[in-house]
One Martini backbone bead per residue (centre of mass of N, CA, C, O) as a GRO file, in nm:
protein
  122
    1UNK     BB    1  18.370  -2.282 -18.822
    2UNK     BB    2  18.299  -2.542 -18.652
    3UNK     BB    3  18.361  -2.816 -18.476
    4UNK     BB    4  18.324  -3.074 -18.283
    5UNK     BB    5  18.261  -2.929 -17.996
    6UNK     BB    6  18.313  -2.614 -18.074
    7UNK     BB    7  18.575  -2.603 -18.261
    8UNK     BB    8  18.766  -2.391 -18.408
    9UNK     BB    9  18.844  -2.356 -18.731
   10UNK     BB   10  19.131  -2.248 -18.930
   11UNK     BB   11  18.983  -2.021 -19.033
   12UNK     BB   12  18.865  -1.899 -18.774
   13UNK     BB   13  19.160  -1.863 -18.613
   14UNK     BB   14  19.254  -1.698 -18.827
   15UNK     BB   15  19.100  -1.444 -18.838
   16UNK     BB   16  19.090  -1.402 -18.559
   17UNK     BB   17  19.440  -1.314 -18.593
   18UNK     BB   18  19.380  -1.089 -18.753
   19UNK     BB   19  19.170  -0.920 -18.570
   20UNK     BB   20  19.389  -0.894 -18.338
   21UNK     BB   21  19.629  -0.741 -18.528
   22UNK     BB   22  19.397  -0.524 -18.627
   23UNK     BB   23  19.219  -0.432 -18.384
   24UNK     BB   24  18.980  -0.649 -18.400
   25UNK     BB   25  18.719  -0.732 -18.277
   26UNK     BB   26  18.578  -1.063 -18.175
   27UNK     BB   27  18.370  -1.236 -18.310
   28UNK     BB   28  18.083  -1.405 -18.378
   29UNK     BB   29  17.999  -1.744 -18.441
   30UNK     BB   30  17.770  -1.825 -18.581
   31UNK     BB   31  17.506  -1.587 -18.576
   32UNK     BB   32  17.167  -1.605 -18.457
   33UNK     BB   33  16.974  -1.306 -18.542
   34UNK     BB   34  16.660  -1.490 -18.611
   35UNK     BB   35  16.364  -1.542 -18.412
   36UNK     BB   36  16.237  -1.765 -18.690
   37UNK     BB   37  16.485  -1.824 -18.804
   38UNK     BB   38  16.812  -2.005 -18.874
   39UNK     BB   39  16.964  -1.784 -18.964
   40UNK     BB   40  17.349  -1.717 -18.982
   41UNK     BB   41  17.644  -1.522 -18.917
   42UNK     BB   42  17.956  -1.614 -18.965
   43UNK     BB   43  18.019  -1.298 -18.876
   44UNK     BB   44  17.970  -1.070 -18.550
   45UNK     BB   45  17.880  -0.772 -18.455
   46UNK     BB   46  17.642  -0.697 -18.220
   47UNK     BB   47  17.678  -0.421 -18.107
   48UNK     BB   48  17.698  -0.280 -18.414
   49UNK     BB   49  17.529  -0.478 -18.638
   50UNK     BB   50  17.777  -0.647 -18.779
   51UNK     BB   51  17.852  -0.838 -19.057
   52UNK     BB   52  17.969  -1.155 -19.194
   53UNK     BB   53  18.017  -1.330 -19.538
   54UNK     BB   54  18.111  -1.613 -19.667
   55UNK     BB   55  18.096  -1.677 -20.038
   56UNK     BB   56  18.107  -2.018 -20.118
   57UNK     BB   57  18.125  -2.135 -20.460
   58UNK     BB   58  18.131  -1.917 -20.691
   59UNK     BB   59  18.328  -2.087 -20.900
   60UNK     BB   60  18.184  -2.427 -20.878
   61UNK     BB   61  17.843  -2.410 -20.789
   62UNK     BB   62  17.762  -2.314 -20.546
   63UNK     BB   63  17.492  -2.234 -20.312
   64UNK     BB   64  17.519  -1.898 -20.375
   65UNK     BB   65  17.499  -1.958 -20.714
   66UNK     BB   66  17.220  -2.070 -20.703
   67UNK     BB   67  16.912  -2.021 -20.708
   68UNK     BB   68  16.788  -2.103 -20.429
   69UNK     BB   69  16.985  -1.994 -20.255
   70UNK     BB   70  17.029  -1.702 -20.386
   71UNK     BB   71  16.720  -1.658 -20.266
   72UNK     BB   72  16.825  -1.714 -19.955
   73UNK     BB   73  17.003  -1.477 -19.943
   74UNK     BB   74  16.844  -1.236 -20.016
   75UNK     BB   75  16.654  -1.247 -19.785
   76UNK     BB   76  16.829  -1.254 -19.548
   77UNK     BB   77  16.954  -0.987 -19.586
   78UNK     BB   78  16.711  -0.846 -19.615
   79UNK     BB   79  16.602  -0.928 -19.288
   80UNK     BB   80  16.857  -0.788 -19.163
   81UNK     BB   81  16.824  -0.467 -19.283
   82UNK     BB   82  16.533  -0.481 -19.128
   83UNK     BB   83  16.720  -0.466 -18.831
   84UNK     BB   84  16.984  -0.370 -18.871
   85UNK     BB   85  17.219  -0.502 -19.064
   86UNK     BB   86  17.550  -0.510 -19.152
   87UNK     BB   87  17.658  -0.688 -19.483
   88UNK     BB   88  17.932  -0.816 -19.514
   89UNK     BB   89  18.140  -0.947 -19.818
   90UNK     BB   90  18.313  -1.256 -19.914
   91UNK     BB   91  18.572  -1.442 -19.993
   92UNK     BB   92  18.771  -1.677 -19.877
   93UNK     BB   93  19.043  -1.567 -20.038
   94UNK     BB   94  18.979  -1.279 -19.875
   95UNK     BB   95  18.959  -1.277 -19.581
   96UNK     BB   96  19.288  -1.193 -19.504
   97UNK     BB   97  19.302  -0.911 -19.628
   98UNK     BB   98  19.358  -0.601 -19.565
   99UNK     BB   99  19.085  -0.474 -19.723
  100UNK     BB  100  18.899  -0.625 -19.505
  101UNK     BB  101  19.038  -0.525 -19.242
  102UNK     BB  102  18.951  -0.197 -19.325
  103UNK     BB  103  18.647  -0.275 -19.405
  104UNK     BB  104  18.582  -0.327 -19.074
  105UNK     BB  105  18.710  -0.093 -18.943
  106UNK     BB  106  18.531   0.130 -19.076
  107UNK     BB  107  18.244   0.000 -19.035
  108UNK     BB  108  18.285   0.048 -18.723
  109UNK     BB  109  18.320   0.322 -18.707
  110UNK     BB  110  18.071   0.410 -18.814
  111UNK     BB  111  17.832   0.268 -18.664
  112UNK     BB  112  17.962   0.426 -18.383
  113UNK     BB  113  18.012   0.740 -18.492
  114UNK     BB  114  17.843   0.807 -18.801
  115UNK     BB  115  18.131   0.809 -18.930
  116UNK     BB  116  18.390   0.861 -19.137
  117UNK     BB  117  18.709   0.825 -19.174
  118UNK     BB  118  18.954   1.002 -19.198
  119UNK     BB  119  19.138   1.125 -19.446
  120UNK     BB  120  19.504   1.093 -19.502
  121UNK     BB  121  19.527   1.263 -19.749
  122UNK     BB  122  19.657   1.520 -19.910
   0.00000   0.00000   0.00000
């Protein structure tokens, strides 16, 4: 998320770049939610209460899909929720896409407005 220094990684300035091109508020990086925990949001909007989550190492026996780890996301998203926090996951190859930027501005719309964008299918 952040290099040493406090300069956003590459992945993080590509996000931040996605997010200006669909007119999305830039997120807070790696925002820490909560008050006795260090648990943090790869990415928040924390105005809306909306996190973004990537998680890392699906298919290669990440730390997000072995027992404990998974236990500890369980825990964090759970205390989330009890907090009042909408949390999308992602996958890293999935950041950039647009239906990722679809479904964020969406949740901040609803979030926003308490319903759903409008459909504008016929």
């Amino acid at each position: 998320m952040t290099k040493a220094g406090g300069k956003p990684d590459l992945r993080t300035q590509q996000f931040m770049a996605l997010c200006e091109k669909h007119g999305i508020p830039k997120p807070q990086v790696e925002w820490r939610f909560h008050g006795e925990r260090k648990w943090r949001f790869d990415y928040a909007w924390i105005d809306a209460k909306l996190a973004l989550e990537v998680e890392g190492g699906a298919f290669s026996g990440g730390r997000h899909t072995r027992g404990a780890g998974f236990r500890e996301d369980i825990q964090k998203y759970n205390a989330a929720a009890l907090l009042g926090w909408t949390v999308l996951r992602t996958l890293p190859e999935n950041l950039y896409d647009a239906m990722l930027s679809d479904t964020i501005v969406s949740a901040l719309h609803l979030l926003k407005h308490g319903v759903p964008i409008p459909d504008k299918r016929p």
